[in-house]
C-alpha positions in Angstrom: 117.7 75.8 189.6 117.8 79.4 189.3 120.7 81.6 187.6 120.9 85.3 187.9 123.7 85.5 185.2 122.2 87.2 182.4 121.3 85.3 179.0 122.7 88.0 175.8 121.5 87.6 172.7 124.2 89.2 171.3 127.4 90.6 172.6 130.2 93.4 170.6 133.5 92.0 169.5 135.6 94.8 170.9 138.8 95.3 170.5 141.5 96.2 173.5 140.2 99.4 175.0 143.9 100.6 174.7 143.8 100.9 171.1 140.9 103.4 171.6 142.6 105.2 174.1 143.8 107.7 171.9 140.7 108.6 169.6 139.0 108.8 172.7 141.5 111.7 174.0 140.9 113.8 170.6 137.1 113.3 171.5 137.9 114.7 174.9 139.5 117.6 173.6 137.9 118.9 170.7 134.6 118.3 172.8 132.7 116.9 169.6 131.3 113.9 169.5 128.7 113.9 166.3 127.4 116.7 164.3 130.3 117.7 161.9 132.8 116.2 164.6 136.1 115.0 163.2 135.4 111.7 163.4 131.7 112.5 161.8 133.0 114.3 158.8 136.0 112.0 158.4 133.4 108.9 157.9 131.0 110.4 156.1 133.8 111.5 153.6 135.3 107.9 153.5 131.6 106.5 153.0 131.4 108.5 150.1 134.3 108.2 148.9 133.8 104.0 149.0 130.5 103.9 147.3 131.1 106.5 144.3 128.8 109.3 145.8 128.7 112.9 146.0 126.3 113.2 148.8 126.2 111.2 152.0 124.4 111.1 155.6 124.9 109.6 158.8 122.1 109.3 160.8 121.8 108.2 164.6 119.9 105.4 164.0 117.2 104.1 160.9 114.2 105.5 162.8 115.4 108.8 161.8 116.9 107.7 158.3 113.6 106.3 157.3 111.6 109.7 158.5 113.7 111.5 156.5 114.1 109.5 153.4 110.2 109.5 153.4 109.9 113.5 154.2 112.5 114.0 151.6 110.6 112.0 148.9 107.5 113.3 149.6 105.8 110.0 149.6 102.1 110.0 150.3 99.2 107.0 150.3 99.9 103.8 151.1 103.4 101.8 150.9 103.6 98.2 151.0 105.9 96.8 153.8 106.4 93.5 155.9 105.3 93.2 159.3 108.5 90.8 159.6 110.4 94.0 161.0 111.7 96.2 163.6 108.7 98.4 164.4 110.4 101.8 163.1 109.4 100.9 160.0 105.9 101.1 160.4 105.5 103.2 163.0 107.5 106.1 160.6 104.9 105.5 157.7 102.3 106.2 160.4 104.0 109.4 161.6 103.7 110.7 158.0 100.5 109.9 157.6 101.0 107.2 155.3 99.3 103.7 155.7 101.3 100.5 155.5 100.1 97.3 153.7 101.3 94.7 154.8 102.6 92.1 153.0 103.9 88.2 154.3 107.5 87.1 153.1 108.5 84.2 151.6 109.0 81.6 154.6 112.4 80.7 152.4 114.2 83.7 151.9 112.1 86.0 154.5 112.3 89.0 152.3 108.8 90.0 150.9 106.9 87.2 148.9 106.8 89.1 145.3 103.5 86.7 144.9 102.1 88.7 147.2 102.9 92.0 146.0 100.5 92.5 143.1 97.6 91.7 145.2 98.2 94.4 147.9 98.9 97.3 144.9 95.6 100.2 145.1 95.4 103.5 143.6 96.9 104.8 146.7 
């Protein structure tokens, strides 16, 4: 037997559209949605504000933070990585010209195996 409902693997909690109703009317009118928006600014102040820093950016997703965190660091050679993740992060080492190694994680805490670490460190 054959369904044709579809099978999530993971669904948003939302709240009652109602109760977004009204932020979605100041969207609406002030015609700006990211980019210094209200909303933007107001989160990105708030983040800040929560974490004890001085400077803070949103990003649309962590493709584009991790191009820019590497562009802005200047990093060069080789950086060890896992292949136990989402594809951005190696495909944005390869868009700067930088080679991954990678590197297995520990089956127990699937985070890098730091026994593993040493081995894949060259001069690069």
């Amino acid at each position: 037997m054959s369904s044709h409902n579809p099978i999530y693997v993971t669904q948003p909690h939302l709240p009652p559209l109602e109760e977004f109703i009204p932020y979605l009317e100041q969207i609406w009118e002030n015609k700006r949605l990211t980019n210094s928006g209200p909303f933007h600014n107001q989160l990105e102040q708030e983040l800040a504000e929560y974490l004890g820093v001085e400077h803070l950016a949103l990003f649309a997703n962590g493709t584009l933070a991790l191009l820019t965190a590497l562009q802005a660091l200047r990093i060069t050679g080789e950086v060890i990585t896992t292949p136990y993740s989402f594809v951005a992060t190696a495909h944005t080492l390869l868009w700067n010209e930088i080679q991954p190694v990678f590197v297995d994680i520990d089956p127990h805490t699937l985070n890098l195996d730091p026994n593993r670490i040493e081995a894949a460190i060259t001069p690069r």
